[in-house]
N, C-alpha and C positions, 0 to 999 in steps of 0.2 A: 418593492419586494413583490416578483407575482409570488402566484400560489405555487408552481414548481419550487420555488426557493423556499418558500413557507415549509411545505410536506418537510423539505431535508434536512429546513433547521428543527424541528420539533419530532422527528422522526426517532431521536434518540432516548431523548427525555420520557418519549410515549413507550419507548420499548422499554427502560429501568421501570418505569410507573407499573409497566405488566408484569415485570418480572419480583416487583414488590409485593401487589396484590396476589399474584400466586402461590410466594413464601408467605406470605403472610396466614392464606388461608394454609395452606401445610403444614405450620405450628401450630395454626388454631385445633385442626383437626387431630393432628400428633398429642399434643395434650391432651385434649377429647378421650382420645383411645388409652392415654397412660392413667386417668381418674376413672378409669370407669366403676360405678360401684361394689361393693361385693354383695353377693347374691347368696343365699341359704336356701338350697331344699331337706325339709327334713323327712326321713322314711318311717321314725319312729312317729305314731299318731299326735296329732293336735290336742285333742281330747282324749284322756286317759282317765278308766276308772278301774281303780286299785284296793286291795288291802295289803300290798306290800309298802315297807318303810321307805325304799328308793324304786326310783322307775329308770329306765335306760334312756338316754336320749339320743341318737342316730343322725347322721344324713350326710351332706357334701356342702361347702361352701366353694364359691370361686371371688377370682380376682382379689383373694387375701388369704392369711396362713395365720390373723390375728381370731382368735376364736375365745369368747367367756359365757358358759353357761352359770345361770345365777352369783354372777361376779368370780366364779371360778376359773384360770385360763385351760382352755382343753388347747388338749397337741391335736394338730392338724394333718394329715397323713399327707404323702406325696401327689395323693391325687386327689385331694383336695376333702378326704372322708373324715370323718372322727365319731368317737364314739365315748362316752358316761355314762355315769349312773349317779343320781340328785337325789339327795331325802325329801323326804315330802312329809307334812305331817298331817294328822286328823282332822279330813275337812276340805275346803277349795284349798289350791295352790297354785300358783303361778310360777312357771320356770320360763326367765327371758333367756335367748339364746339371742348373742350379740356378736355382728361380724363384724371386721373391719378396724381400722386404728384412726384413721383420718375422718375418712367417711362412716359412718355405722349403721349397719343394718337392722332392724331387729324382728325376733319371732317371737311368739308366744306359746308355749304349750298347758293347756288347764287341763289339772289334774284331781280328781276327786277322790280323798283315800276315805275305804269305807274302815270301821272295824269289826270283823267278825265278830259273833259272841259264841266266847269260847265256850268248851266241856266244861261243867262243874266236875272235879274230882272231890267225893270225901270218903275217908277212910275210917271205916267201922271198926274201930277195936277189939266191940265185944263180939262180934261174928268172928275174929281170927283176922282181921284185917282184910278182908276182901275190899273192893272198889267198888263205890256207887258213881253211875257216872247218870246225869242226867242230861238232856238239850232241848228243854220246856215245853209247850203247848203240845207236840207231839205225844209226850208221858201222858199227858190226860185225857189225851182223845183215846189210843190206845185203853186205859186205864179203864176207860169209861165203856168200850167195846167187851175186855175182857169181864168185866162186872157183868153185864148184860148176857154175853155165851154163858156165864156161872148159870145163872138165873134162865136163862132158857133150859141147860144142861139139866138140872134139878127138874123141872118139869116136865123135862123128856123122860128121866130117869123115873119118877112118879109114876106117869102115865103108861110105862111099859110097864111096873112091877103089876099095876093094876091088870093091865092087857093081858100080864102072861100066863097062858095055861099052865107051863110047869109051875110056876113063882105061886100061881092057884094051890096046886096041888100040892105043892110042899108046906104051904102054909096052913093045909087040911090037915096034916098029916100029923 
């Protein structure tokens, strides 16, 4: 056998060998491209500090339509959007936002719910019912200012009776 006859017997076998190697990586890649994972961005903040009971949760996910906020399943808009609202309670919270069925993504959003301190309301009976309303350390500052004008007022009011020539003269009189 020279080498001419060599090349044409094995000239076959090397072109299927190519044309194996080429499907093969084809499939490899086609699959590649059909797994790829799904991705969340979300537009409503990461970090959220609140004194509402539920906060909204925002964004876009791709390469899936499976979406669960705190094991919840949210609808997933055609372009990929969605939008909720999660309770939260007094204190840290954690809301997972989870994409994907196969594959699963996940986010986290910490949320800090404060509680306001609300108005005192009480109602005076013996005034007629009128409303007292207070909202603390302020009252006393104030409190403590208006005591002080009293007590300055007094002393102004003194020291002018004394001062005044007519307030003099009537008091001759």
């Amino acid at each position: 056998m020279d080498a001419k006859n060599l090349g044409r017997e094995f000239a076959f076998p090397i072109f299927l060998l190519i044309i194996f190697v080429i499907a093969l990586f084809a499939v490899f890649n086609l699959t590649k491209n059909i797994t790829k994972p799904p991705f969340i961005t979300l537009t409503s903040s990461n970090d959220i500090v609140t004194d509402q009971t539920s906060v909204p949760v925002t964004g876009t996910v791709k390469n899936t339509s499976a979406l669960s906020v705190n094991n919840q399943k949210v609808t997933v808009g055609k372009d990929g959007s969605f939008s909720t609202t999660t309770p939260v309670n007094i204190g840290d919270n954690t809301i997972n936002v989870v994409a994907g069925s196969s594959t699963k993504v996940t986010q986290t959003v910490k949320v800090m719910r404060e509680e306001i301190a609300k108005a005192i309301t009480a109602t005076n009976s013996e005034s007629g019912g009128s409303n007292l309303t207070t909202s603390g350390p302020t009252e006393n500052v104030m409190g403590s200012f208006g005591f002080a004008a009293i007590i300055v007022s007094l002393v102004i009011y003194r020291k002018s009776k004394r001062n005044n020539p007519l307030q003099k003269a009537i008091s001759q009189v």
